[in-house]
N, C-alpha and C positions, 0 to 999 in steps of 0.2 A: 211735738204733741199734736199737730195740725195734720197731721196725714193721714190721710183713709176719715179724717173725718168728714160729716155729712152737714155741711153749713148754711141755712137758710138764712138770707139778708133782703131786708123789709127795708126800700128806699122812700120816703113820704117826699114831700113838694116842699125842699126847701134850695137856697142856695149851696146850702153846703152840699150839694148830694153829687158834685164834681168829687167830693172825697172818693165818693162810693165807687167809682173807676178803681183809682189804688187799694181800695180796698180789697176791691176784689180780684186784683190782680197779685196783691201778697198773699191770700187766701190760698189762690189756686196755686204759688209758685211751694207757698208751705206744705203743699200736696193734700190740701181740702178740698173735697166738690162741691160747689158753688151753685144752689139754685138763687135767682133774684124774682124776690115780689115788688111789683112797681106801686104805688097809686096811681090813681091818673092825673093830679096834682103835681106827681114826679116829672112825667112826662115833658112837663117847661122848662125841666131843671139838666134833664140829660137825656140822651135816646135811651131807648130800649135796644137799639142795634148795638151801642157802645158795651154796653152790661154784657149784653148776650155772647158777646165777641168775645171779652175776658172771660165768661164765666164758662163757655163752651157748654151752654145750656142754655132753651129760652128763657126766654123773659116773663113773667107770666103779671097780669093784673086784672082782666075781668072773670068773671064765673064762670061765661063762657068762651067757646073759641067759635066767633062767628061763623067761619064760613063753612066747618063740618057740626056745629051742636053738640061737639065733644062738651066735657065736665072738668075744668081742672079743682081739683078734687081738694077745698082746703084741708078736710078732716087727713089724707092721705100726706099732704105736707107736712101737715104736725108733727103725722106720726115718722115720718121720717129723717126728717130731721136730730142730730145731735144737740145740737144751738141755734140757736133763733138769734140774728142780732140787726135789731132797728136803728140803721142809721143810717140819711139822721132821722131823726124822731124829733118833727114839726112840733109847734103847742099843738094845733089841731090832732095830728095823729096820736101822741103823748094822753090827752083830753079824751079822747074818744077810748084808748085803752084803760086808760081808769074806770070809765064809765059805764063799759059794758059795750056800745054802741059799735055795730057790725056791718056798716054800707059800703065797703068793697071788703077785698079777698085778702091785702095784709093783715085786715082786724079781725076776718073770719079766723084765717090760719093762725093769729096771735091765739084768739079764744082756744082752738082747737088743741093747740101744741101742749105735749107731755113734757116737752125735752125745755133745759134751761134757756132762758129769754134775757137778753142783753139789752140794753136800748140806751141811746148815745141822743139826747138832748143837741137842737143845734136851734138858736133863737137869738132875740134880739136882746141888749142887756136889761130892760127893763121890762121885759115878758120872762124870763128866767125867773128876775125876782118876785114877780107877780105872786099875792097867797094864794092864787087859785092854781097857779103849776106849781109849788109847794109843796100845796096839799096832793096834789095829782102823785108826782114824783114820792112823796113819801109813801102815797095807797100802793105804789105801785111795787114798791121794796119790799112796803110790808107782807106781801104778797109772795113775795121771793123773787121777784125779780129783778136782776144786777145792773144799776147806774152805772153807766161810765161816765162819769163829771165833765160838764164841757171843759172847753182850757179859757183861758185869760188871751184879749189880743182884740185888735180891731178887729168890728164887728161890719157886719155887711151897710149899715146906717151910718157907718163913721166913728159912731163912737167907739170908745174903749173898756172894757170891760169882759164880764164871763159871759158867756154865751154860744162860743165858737165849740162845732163839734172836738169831740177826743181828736185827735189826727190819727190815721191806718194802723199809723205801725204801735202808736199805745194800745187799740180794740185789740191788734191779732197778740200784744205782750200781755192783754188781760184772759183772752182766749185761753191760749196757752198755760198761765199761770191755774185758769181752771179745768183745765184738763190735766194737768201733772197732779191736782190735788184729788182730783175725782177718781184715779186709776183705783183699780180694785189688785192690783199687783204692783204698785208705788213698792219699790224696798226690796221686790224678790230678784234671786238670779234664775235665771233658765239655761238649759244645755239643748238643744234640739241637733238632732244628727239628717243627713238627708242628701240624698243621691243615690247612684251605687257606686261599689268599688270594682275598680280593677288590678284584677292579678295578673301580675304578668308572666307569660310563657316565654318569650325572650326579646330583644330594644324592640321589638316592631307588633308585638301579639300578645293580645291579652285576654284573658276569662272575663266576661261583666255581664251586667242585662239592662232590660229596657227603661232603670227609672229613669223620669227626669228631673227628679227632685222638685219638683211643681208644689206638691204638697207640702213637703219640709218647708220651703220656704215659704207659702204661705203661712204656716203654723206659727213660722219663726216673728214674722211682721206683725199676726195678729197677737201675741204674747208680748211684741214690743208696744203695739198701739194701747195694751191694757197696762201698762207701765212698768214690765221686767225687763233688766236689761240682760239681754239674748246673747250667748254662746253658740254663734253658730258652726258646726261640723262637717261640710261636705265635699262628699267626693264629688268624680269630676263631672261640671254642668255646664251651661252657658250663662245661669242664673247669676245674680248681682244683688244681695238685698237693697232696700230700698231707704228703710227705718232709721235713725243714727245710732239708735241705742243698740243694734244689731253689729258685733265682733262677728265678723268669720275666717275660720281658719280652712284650706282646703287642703285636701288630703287626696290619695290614688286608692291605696291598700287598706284591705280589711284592717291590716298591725297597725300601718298609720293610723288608722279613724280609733282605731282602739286604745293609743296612747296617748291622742290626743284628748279623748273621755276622761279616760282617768286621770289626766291631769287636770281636767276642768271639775269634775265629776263633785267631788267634796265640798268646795263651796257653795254650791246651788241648792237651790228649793225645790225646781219644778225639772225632771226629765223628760223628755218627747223624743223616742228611739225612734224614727218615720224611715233613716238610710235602708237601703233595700244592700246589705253588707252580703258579700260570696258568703259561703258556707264551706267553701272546699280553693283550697289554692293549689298550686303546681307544685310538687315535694321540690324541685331544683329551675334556676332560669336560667335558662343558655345564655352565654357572653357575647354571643355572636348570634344573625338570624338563622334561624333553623332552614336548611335548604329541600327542597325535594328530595328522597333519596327513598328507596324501595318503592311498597306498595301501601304503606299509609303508614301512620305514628302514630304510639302511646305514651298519653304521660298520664304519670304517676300523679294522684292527688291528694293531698292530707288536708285533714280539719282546721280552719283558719278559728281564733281566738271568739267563743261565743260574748259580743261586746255585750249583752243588753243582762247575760246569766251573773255576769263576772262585775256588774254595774251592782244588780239584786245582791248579791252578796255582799257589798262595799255600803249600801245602801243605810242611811240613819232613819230613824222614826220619823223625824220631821220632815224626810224625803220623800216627795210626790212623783212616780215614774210611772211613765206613758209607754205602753209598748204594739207593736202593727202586728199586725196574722195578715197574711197576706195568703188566702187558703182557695182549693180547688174543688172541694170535698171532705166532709165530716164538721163545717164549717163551725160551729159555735164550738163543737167538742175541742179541737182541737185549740182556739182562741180558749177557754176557760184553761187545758192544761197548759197551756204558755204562762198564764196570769200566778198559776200556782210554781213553776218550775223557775219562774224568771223574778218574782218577788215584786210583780207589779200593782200600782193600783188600779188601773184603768186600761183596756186594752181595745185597741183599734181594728174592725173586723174589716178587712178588704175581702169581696170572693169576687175570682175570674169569672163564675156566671153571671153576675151583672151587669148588663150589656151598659157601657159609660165607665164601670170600674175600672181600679189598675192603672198598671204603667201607661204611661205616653199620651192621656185624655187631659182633658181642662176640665173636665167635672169625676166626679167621683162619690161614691154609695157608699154608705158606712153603718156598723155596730157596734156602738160604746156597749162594753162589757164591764163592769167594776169587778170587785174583790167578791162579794156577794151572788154573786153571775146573775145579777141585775143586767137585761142587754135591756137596750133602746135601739130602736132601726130608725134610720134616717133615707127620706127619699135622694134622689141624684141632685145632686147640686153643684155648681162652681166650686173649685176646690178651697177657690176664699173662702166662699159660705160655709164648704166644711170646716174649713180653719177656724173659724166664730164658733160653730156648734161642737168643737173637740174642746178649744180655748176655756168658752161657758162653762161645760163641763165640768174642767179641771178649777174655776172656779168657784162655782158651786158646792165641788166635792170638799175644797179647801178651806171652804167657812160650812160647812154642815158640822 
């Protein structure tokens, strides 16, 4: 549930904040990127070099960065962040987020943040109980923000009692727990196709072209990060999904990619046709490699199986289908007649005139088309990014 997400951890000035290493080193191994907010109270408790090292990001704690007058921007951290999670969260830093009170950059960015906020108590046993963190800790729920209860165990004074932060691996099992409940696709299955095929001419030669399934598979991991568990289809790439919830089955040929559809096809929810599949294969494949012989060769080619037409037909009401135009010219016309002829909902406008589009880039330009020939144009972006704004979309379009 941790991967691709965006985890901001707020370290205050306590002893426990040696957790705050492992923490963030499960963090990053669960495939979250890890920003760290220090105070400067922390700073007695752990380096800033140590954080920074695990988190493969600085370390950030005052407003500014002395030696160029840059801005580390709290409003900017809030807003990027998935999850905020303070720990440990000192009485003092605990006290000061109840209270409103904003004299460094953790409390700024706490004020600032949209996204859900975690905060992991770590204190003495007799300051836990105290009614003034009581009252704090409960302002602070009431509010919507998620305790993680300290545990039971000697305490840094000797004593024995509650007060010791959660340990790593309960934050990242409470993480997690809320993010599988948050998904806005918890329950669906997905089918997404991607790559191209190759037809073979004989053991050594084949017909294909330049996808590199770049896009499929980001589609497929951002579909699995919103909680569907992904059917993936692709022909041949060097790609490896990343997700667990992501099955992939690899295939060469248009027939293969095509039965391996229709076998997945009827249980699913959501389709995303992205493989760039031939349109035409060799009518015959020689058994042997074909040698020089005259002044050049013909072969014959016949229509290989339209996956994405033969999908639309099979297709239930409940069924949500994504399909690509990948066009040169007549651009939107010919994406609206795809949307009508192939029984899709949504369809994805690639043109070769935009310079970053197409095969073989790591960014890519797009026009979401619905059933409506509602389009939307989207500027060039990282084909993740696309992968978010085709994803949204399809979620959006699903609760409308």
């Amino acid at each position: 549930m941790l991967s691709g997400k965006r985890i901001l951890l707020g370290v205050s000035g306590s002893i426990a904040a040696y957790k705050s290493a492992v923490l963030v080193r499960l963090l990053v191994k669960a495939g979250a990127e890890v920003k760290v907010i220090m105070t400067p109270a922390a700073h007695d408790f752990i380096t800033p070099l140590t954080l920074a090292t695990l988190s493969k990001n600085p370390v950030l704690t005052q407003f500014l960065k002395e030696e160029t007058g840059e801005w580390n921007n709290h409003v900017d951290l809030g807003l990027w962040a998935d999850a905020m999670v303070i720990a440990p969260a000192s009485a003092n830093t605990l006290s000061k987020m109840a209270s409103g009170i904003c004299d460094n950059l953790l409390l700024a960015t706490y004020l600032s943040a949209r996204c859900k906020v975690f905060f992991a108590p770590a204190m003495d046993l007799d300051m836990v109980q105290h009614p003034s963190i009581k009252e704090n800790i409960k302002k602070l729920t009431g509010w919507g923000n998620i305790l993680i209860e300290p545990g039971f165990g000697e305490l840094a004074s000797g004593l024995v009692g509650h007060g010791r932060m959660a340990e790593p691996e309960e934050i990242v099992f409470q993480l997690n727990h809320f993010f599988s409940q948050a998904l806005p696709l918890k329950g669906k299955k997905a089918l997404v196709t991607a790559g191209p095929t190759y037809e073979a001419i004989d053991p050594v030669r084949f017909i294909g072209n330049n996808s590199s399934g770049k896009m499929g598979f980001a589609i497929a991991e951002e579909l699995a990060q919103q909680g569907a568990e992904v059917s993936l289809i692709s022909g041949p790439t060097d790609l490896n999904p990343v997700h667990s919830s992501i099955k992939i089955t690899r295939v060469t040929s248009a027939e293969e990619m095509y039965q391996a559809c229709v076998a997945v096809f009827p249980s699913v929810d959501i389709s995303v046709l992205s493989a760039a599949v031939a349109d035409f294969r060799p009518a015959s494949v020689a058994d042997q490699k074909i040698k020089k012989a005259g002044a050049g060769l013909t072969i014959e080619l016949v229509k290989t199986k339209d996956i994405a037409a033969e999908l639309g037909n099979l297709k239930k009401p409940h069924q949500f289908t994504v399909g690509f135009a990948l066009e040169t010219e007549h651009e939107v016309a010919n994406a609206e007649k795809k949307i009508a002829a192939k029984n899709f909902d949504l369809i994805v406008l690639n043109s070769l005139n935009d310079k970053g589009a197409g095969f073989g880039h790591d960014t890519n330009q797009i026009t979401l088309i619905d059933r409506k020939n509602q389009a939307k144009k989207f500027s060039l972006k990282s084909k993740k990014e696309v992968a978010r704004d085709i994803v949204s979309t399809i979620i959006e379009k699903l609760h409308a």
